[in-house]
ZADO-1210 file (C-alpha; in nm, 4 decimals, padded with zeros to 6 digits):
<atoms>
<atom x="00.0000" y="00.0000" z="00.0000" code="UNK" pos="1"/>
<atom x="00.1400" y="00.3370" z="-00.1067" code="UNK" pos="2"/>
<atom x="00.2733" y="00.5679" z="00.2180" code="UNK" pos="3"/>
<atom x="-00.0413" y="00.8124" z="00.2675" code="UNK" pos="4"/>
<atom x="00.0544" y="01.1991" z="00.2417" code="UNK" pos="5"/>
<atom x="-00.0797" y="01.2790" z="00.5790" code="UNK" pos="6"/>
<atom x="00.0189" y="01.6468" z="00.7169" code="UNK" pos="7"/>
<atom x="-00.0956" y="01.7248" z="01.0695" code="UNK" pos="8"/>
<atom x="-00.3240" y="01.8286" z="01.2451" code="UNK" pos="9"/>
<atom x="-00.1062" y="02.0957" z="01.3403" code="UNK" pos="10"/>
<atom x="00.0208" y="02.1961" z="01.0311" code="UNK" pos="11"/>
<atom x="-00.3647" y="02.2568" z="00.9104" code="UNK" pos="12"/>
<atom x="-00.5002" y="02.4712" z="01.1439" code="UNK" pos="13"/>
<atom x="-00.2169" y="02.6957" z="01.0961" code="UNK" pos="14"/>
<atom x="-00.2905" y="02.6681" z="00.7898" code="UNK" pos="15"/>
<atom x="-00.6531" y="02.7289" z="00.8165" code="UNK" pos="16"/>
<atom x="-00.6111" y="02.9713" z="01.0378" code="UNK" pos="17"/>
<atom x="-00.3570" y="03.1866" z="00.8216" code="UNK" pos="18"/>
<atom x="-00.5859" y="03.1546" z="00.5140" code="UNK" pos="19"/>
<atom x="-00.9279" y="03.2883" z="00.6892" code="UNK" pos="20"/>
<atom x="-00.7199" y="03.6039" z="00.8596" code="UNK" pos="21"/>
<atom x="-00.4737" y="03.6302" z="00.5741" code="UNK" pos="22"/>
<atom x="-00.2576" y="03.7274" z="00.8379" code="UNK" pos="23"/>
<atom x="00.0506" y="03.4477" z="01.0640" code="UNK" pos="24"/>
<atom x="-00.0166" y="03.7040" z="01.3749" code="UNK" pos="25"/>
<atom x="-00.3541" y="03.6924" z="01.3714" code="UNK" pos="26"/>
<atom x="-00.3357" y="03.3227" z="01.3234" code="UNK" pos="27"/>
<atom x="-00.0654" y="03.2415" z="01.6048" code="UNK" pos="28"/>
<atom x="-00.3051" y="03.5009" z="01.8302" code="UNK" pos="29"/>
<atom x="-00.5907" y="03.2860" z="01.7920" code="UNK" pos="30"/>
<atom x="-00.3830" y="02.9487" z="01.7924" code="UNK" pos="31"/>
<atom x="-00.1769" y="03.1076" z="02.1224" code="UNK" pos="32"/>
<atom x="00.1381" y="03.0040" z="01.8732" code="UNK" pos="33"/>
<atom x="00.4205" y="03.2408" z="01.8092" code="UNK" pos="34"/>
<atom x="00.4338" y="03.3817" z="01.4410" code="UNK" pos="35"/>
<atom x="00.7129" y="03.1849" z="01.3384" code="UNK" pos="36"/>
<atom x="00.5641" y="02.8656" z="01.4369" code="UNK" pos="37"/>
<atom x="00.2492" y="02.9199" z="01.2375" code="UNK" pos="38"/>
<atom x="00.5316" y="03.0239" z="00.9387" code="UNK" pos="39"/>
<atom x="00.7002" y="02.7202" z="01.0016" code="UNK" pos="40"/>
<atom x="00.4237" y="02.4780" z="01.0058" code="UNK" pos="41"/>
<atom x="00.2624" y="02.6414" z="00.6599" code="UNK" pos="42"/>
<atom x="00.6395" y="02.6155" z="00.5100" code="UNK" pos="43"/>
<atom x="00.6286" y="02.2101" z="00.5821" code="UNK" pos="44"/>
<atom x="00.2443" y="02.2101" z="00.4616" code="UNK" pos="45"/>
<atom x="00.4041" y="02.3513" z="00.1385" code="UNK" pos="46"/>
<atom x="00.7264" y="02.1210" z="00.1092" code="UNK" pos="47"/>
<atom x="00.4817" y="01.8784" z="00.1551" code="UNK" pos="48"/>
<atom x="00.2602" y="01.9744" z="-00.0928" code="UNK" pos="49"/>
<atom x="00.5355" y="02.0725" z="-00.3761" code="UNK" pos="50"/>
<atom x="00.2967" y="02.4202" z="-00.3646" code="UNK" pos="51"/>
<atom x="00.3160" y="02.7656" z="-00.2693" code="UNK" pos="52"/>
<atom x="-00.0143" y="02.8171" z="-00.0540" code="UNK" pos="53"/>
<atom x="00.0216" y="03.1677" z="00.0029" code="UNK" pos="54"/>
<atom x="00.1837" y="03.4714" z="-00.1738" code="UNK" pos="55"/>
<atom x="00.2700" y="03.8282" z="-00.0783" code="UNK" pos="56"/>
<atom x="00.1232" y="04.1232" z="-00.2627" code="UNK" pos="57"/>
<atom x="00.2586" y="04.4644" z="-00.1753" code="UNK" pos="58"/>
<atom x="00.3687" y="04.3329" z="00.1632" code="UNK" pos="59"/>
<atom x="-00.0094" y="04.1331" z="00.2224" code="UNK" pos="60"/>
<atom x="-00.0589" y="03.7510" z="00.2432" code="UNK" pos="61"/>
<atom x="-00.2998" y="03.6290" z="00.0021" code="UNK" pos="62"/>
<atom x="-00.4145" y="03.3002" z="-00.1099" code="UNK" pos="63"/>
<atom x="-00.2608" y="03.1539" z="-00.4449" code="UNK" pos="64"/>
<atom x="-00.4938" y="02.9280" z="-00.6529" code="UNK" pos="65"/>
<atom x="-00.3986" y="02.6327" z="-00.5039" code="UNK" pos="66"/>
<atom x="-00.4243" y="02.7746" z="-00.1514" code="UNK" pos="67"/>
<atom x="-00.7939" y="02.8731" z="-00.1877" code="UNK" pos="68"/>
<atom x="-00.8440" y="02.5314" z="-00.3483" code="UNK" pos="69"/>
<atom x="-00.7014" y="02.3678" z="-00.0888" code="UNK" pos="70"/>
<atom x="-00.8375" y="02.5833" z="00.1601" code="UNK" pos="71"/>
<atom x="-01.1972" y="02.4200" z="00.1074" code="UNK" pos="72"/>
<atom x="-01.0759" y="02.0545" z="00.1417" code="UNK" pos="73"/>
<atom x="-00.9235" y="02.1529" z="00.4611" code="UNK" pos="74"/>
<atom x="-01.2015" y="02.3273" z="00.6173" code="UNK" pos="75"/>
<atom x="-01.4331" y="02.0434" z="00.5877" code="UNK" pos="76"/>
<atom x="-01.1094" y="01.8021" z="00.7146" code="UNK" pos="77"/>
<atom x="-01.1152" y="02.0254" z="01.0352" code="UNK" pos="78"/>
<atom x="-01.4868" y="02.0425" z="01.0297" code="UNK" pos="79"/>
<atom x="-01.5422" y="01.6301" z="01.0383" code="UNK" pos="80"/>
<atom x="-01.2815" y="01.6479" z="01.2997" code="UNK" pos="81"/>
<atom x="-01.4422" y="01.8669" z="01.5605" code="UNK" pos="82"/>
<atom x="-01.7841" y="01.7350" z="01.4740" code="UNK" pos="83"/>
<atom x="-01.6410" y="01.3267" z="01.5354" code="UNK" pos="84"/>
<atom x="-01.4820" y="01.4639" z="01.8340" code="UNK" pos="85"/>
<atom x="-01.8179" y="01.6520" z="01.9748" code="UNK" pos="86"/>
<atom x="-02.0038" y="01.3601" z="01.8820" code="UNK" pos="87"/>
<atom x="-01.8099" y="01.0514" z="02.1135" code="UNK" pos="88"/>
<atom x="-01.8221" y="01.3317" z="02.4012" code="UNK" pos="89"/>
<atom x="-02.2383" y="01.2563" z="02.3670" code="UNK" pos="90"/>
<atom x="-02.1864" y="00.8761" z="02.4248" code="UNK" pos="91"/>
<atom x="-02.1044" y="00.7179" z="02.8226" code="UNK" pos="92"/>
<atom x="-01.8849" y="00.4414" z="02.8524" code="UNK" pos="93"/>
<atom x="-02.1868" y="00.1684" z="02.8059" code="UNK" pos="94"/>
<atom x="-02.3574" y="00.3285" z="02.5074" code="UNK" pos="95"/>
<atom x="-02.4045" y="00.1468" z="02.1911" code="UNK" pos="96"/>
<atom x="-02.4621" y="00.3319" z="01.8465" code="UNK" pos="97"/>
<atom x="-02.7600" y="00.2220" z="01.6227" code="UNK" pos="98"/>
<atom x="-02.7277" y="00.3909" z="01.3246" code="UNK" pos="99"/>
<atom x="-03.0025" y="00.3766" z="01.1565" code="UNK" pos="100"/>
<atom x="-03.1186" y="00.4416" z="00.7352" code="UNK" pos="101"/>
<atom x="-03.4316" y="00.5920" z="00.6689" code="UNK" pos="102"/>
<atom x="-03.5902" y="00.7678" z="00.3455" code="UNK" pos="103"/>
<atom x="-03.6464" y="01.1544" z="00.4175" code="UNK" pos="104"/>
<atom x="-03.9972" y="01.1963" z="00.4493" code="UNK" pos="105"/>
<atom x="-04.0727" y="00.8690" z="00.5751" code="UNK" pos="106"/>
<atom x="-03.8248" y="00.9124" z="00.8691" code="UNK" pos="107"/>
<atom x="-03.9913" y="01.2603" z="00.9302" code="UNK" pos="108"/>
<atom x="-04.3220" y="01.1386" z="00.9272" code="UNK" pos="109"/>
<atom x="-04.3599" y="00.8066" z="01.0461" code="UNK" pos="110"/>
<atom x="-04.0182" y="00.6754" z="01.2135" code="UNK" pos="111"/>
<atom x="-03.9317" y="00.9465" z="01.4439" code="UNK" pos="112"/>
<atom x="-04.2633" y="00.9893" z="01.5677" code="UNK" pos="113"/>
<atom x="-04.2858" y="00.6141" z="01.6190" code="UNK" pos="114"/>
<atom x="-03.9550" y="00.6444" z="01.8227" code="UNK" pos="115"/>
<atom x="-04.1220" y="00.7986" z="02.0895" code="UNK" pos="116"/>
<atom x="-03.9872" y="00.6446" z="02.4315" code="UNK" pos="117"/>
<atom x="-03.7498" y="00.4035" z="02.2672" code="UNK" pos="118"/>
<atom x="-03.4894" y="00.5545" z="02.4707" code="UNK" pos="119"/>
<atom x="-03.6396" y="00.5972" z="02.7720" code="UNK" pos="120"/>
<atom x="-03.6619" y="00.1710" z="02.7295" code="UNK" pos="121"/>
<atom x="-03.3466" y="00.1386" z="02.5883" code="UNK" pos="122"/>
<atom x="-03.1148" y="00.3867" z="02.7310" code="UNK" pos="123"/>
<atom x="-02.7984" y="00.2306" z="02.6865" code="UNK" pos="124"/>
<atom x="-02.8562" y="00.2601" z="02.2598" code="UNK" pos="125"/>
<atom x="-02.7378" y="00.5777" z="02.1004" code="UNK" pos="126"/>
<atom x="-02.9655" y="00.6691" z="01.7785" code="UNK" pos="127"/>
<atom x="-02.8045" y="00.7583" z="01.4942" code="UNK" pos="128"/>
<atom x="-03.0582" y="00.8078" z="01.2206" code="UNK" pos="129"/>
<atom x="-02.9558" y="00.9312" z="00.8423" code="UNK" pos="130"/>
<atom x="-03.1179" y="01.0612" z="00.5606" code="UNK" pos="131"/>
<atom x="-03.0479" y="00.8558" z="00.2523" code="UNK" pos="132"/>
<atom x="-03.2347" y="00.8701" z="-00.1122" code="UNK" pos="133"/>
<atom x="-03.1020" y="00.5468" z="-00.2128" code="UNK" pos="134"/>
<atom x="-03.0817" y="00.1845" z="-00.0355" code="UNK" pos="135"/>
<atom x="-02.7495" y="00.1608" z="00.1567" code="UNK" pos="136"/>
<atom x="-02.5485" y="-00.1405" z="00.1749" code="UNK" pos="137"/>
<atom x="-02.6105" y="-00.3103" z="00.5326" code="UNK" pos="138"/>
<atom x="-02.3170" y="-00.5907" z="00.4332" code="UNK" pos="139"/>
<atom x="-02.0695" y="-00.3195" z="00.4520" code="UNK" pos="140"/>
<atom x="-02.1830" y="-00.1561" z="00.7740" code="UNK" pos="141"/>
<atom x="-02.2872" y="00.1390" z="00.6409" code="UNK" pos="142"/>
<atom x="-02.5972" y="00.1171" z="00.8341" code="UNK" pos="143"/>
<atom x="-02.7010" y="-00.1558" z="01.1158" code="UNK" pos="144"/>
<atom x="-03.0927" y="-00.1357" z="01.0309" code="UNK" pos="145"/>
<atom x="-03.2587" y="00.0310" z="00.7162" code="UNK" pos="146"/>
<atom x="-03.6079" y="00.1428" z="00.6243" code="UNK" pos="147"/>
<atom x="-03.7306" y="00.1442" z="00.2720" code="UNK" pos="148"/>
<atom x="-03.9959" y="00.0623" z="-00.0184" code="UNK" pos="149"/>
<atom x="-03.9973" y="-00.2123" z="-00.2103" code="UNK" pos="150"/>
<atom x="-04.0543" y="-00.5417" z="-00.2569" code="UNK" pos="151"/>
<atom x="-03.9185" y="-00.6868" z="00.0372" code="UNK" pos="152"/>
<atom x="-03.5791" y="-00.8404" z="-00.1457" code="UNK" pos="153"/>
<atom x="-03.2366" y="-00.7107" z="-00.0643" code="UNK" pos="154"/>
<atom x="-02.9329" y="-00.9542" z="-00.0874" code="UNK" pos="155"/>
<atom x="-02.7638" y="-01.0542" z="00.2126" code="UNK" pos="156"/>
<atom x="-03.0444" y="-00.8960" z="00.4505" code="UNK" pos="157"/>
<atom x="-03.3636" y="-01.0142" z="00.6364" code="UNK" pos="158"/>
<atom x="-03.6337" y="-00.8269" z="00.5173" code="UNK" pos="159"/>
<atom x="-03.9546" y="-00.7706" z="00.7131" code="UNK" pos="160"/>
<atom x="-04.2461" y="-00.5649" z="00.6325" code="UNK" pos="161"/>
<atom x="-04.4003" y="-00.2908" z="00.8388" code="UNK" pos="162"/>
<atom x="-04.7311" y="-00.1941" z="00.6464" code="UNK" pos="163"/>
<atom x="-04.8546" y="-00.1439" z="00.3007" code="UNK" pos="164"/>
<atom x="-04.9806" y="00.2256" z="00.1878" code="UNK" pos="165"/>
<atom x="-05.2797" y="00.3605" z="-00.0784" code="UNK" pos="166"/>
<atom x="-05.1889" y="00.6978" z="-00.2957" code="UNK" pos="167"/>
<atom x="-05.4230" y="00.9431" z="-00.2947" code="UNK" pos="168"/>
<atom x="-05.3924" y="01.2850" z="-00.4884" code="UNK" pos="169"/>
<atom x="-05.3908" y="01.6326" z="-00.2618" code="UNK" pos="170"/>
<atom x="-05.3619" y="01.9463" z="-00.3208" code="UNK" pos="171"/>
<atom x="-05.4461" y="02.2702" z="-00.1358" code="UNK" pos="172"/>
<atom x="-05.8275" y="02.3667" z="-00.0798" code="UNK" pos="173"/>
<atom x="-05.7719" y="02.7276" z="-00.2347" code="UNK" pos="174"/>
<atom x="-05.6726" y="02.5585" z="-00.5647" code="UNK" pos="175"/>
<atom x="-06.0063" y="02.3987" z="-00.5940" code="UNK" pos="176"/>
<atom x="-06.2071" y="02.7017" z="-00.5137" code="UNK" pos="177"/>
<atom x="-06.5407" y="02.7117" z="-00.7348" code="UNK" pos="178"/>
<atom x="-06.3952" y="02.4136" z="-00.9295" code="UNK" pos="179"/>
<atom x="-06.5768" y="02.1118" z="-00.9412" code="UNK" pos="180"/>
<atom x="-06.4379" y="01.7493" z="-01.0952" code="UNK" pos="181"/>
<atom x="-06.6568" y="01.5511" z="-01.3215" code="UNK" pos="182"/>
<atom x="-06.3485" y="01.2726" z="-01.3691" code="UNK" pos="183"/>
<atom x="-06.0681" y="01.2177" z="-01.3145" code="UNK" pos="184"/>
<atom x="-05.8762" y="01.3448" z="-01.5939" code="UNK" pos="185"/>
<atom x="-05.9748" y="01.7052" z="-01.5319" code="UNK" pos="186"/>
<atom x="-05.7694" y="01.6969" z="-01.2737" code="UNK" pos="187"/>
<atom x="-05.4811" y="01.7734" z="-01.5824" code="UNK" pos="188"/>
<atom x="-05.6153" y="02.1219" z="-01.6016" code="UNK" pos="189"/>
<atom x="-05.3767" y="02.1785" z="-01.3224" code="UNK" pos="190"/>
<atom x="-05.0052" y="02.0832" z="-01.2608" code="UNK" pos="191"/>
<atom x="-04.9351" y="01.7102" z="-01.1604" code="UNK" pos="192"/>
<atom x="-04.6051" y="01.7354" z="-00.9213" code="UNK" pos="193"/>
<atom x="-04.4321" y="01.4383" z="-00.9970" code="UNK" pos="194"/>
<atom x="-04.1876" y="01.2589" z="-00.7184" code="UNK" pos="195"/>
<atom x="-03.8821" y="01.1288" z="-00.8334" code="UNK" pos="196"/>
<atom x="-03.8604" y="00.7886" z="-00.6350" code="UNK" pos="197"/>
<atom x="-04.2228" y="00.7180" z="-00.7975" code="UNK" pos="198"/>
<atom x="-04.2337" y="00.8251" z="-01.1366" code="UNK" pos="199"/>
<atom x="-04.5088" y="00.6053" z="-01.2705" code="UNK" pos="200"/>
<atom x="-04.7603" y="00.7293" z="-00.9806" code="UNK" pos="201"/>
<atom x="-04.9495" y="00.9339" z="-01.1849" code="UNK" pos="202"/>
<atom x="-04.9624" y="00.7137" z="-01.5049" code="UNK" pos="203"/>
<atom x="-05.0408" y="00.4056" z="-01.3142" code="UNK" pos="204"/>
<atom x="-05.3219" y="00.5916" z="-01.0857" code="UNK" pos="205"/>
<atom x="-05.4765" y="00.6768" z="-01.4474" code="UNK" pos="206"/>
<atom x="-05.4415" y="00.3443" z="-01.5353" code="UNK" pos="207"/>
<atom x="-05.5854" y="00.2088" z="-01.2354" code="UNK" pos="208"/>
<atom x="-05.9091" y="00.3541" z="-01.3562" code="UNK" pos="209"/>
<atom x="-05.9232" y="00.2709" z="-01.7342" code="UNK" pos="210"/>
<atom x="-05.7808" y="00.5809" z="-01.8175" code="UNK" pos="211"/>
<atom x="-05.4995" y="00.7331" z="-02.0361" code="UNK" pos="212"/>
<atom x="-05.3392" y="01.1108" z="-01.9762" code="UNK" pos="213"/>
<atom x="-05.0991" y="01.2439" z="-02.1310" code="UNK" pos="214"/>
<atom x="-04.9653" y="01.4487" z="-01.8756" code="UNK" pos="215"/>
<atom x="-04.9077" y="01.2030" z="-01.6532" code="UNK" pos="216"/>
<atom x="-04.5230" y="01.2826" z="-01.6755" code="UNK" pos="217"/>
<atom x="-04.5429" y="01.6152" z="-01.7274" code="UNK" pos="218"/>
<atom x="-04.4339" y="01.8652" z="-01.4566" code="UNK" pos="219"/>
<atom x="-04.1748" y="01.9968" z="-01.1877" code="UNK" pos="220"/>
<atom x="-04.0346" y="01.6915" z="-01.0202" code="UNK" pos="221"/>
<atom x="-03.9195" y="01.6638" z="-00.6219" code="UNK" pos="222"/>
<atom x="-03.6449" y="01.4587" z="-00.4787" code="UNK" pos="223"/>
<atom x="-03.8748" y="01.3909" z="-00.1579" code="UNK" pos="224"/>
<atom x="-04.2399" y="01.3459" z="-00.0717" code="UNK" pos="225"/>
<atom x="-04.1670" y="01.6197" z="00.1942" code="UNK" pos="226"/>
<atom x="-04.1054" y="01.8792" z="-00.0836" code="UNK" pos="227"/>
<atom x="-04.3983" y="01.7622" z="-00.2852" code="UNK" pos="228"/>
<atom x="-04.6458" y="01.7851" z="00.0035" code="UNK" pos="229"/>
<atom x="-04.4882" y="02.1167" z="00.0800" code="UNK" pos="230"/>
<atom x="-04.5028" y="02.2318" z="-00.3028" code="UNK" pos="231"/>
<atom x="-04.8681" y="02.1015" z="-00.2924" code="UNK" pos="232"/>
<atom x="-04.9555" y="02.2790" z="-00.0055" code="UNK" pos="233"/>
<atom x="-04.8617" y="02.6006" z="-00.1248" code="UNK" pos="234"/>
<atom x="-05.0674" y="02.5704" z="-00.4215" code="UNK" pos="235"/>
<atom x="-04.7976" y="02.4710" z="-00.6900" code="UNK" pos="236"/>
<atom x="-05.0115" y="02.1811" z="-00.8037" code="UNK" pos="237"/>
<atom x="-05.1723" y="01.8249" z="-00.7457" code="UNK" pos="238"/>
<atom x="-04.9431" y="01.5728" z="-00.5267" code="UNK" pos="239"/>
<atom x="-04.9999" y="01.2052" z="-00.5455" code="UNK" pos="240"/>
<atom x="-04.8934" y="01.0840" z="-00.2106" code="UNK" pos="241"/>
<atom x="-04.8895" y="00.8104" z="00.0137" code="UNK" pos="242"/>
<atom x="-05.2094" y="00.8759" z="00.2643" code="UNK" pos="243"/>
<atom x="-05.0113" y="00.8373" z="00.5726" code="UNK" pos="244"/>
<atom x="-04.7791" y="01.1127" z="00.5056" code="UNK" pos="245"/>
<atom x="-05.1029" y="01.3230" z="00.5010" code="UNK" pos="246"/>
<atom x="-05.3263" y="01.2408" z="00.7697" code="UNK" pos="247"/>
<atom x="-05.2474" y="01.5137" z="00.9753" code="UNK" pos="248"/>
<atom x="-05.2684" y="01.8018" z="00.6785" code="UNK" pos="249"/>
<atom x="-05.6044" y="01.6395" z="00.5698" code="UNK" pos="250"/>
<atom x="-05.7243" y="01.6602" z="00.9341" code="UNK" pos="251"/>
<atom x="-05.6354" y="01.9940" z="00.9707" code="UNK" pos="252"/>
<atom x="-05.7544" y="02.0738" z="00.6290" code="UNK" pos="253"/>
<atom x="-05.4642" y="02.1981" z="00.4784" code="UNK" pos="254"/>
<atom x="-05.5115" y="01.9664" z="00.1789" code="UNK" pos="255"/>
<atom x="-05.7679" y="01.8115" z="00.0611" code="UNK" pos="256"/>
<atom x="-05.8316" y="01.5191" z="-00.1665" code="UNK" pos="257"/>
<atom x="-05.9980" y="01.6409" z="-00.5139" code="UNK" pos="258"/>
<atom x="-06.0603" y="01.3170" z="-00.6675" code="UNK" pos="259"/>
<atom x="-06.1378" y="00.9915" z="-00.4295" code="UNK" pos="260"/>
<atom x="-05.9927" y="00.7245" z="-00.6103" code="UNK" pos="261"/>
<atom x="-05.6835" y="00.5673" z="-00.3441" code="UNK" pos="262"/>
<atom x="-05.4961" y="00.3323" z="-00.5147" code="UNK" pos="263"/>
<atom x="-05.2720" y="00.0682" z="-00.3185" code="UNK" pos="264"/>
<atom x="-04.9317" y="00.0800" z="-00.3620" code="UNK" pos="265"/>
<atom x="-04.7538" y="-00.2304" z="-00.5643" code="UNK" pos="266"/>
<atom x="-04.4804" y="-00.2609" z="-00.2728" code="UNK" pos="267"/>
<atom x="-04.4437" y="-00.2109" z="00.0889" code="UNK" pos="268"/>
<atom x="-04.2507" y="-00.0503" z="00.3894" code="UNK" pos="269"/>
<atom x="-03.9748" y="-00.2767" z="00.5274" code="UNK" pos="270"/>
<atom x="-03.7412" y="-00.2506" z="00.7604" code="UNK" pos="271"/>
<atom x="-03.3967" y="-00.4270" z="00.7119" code="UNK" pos="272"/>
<atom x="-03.0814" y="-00.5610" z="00.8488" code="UNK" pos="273"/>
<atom x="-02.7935" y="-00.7829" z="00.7494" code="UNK" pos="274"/>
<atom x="-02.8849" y="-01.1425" z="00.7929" code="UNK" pos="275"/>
<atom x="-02.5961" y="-01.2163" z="01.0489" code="UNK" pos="276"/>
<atom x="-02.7222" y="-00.9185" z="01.2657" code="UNK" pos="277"/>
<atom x="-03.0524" y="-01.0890" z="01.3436" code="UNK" pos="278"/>
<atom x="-02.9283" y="-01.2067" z="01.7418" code="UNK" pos="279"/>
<atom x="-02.7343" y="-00.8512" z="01.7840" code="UNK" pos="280"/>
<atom x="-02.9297" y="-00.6970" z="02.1120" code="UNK" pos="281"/>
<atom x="-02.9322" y="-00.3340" z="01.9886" code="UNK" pos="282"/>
<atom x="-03.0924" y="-00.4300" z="01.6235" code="UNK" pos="283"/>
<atom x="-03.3207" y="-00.6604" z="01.7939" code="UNK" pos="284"/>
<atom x="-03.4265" y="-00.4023" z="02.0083" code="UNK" pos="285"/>
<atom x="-03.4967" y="-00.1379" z="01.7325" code="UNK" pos="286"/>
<atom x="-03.6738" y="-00.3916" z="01.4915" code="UNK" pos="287"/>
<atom x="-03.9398" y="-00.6070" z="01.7599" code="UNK" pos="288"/>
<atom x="-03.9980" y="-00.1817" z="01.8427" code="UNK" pos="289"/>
<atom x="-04.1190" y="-00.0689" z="01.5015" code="UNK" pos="290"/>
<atom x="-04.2615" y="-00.3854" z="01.4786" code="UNK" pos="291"/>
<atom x="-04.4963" y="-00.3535" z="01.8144" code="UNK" pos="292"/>
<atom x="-04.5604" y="-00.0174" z="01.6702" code="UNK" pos="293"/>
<atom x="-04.7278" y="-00.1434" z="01.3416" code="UNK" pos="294"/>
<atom x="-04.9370" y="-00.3904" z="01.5221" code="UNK" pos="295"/>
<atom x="-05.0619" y="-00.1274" z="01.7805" code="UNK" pos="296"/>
<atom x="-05.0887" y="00.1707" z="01.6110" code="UNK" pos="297"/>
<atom x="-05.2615" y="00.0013" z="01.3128" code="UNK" pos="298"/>
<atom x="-05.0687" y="00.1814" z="01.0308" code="UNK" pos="299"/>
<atom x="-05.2083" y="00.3105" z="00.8257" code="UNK" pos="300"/>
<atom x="-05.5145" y="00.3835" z="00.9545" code="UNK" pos="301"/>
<atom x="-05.8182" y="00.1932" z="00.8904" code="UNK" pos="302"/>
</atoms>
């Protein structure tokens, strides 16, 4: 394996420090370093390097092209740093991290409130919940449990499924105003917000009903459900969303449902984890949790 080029720690806050003051006082002030060893340490960061980080112009320090580029990478380097160190101060000497893969909206919506109390029951397991838009690889470790839609089949991981969902389309009630539908392709007269993880909702909820649209495809698409209830909400358009994610808006009347065909959804929620995890206390913990959730709470609602 080739010998890493690994400056210090040292050597990059002085660095860091130079570059966002543009001054080595200023620097060794804030560092409580003498000048020359903030100097001396940006010298070896530059031997190093086989660059010249900094430059003098008419007796100021500035930043040469490869400094500023540099600078970036190094900023988030120090960043990651302080926020790995800050985050092992939050953990006792008997906590166990659970880090946990969730879809945005889904984790917003149904996961974290569901999580309610988990840790006064389990205080010895540290959460560690992430946002991802695509499935991460439990083999690796990248994650010890996952939540996503599908089909229930992921190589190398036990699969078990939460609850199944309908789509329903929503939009705001002021978009409606002294409208009235007679079927359901008027609803075409306005925009169809499309989500990107479920492209074919709107052409298969057509479908579902014998019909054909040809703006089924046709306008601004979301990354997230979130943004598409949000977008909805705000009048931008028609959403077609899981019902679930709703409930609350619909209660409230913030949206409203302008045609009532729900169609069920082809797959399902799961939650995941590797298949040689299955006996590790902290994943069994999480998973026969979400799991008494489903059966209590009766998701989705009847």
């Amino acid at each position: 394996m080739p010998k890493r080029l690994m400056p210090s720690t040292a050597a990059l806050q002085c660095f860091e420090a130079a570059a966002r003051h543009l001054s080595f006082t200023r620097a060794a002030q804030e560092l409580n370093l003498t000048q020359s060893a903030v100097s001396k340490q940006v010298a070896l960061l530059e031997e190093m390097l086989g660059r010249a980080l900094f430059m003098r112009v008419r007796q100021r320090l500035q930043l040469t092209p490869a400094g500023a580029l540099y600078l970036a990478e190094v900023d988030k380097i120090l960043t990651q740093i302080d926020m790995s160190s800050r985050y092992i101060l939050s953990y006792g000497g008997e906590t166990e991290v659970l880090t946990v893969a969730t879809q945005p909206t889904f984790g917003a919506r149904w996961l974290v409130p569901n999580l309610r109390g988990f840790g006064r029951q389990h205080p010895g397991i540290h959460l560690d919940i992430r946002n991802v838009l695509e499935p991460l690889d439990l083999i690796r470790a990248k994650a010890d449990v996952a939540f996503f839609f599908g089909q229930g089949t992921w190589p190398g991981a036990t699969c078990l499924e939460l609850f199944r969902e309908e789509v329903v389309p929503v939009c705001s009630p002021e978009l409606l105003e002294g409208q009235a539908f007679g079927r359901a392709q008027d609803l075409t007269v306005h925009t169809l917000l499309q989500c990107t993880s479920r492209p074919e909702a709107w052409h298969e909820w057509f479908l579902a009903q014998g019909l054909q649209s040809q703006k089924s495809y046709h306008g601004p698409r979301f990354d997230t459900f979130t943004m598409c209830i949000r977008a909805a909400q705000v009048g931008c358009g028609i959403a077609l969303v899981p019902r679930y994610l709703v409930e609350e808006e619909l209660a409230e009347g913030k949206l409203v449902v302008p045609w009532p065909h729900a169609m069920p959804s082809t797959g399902a929620h799961f939650v995941a984890h590797a298949e040689h995890a299955a006996e590790v206390p902290k994943v069994k913990a999480l998973v026969r949790w979400v799991l008494d959730r489903c059966v209590n709470r009766a998701w989705p609602p009847a």
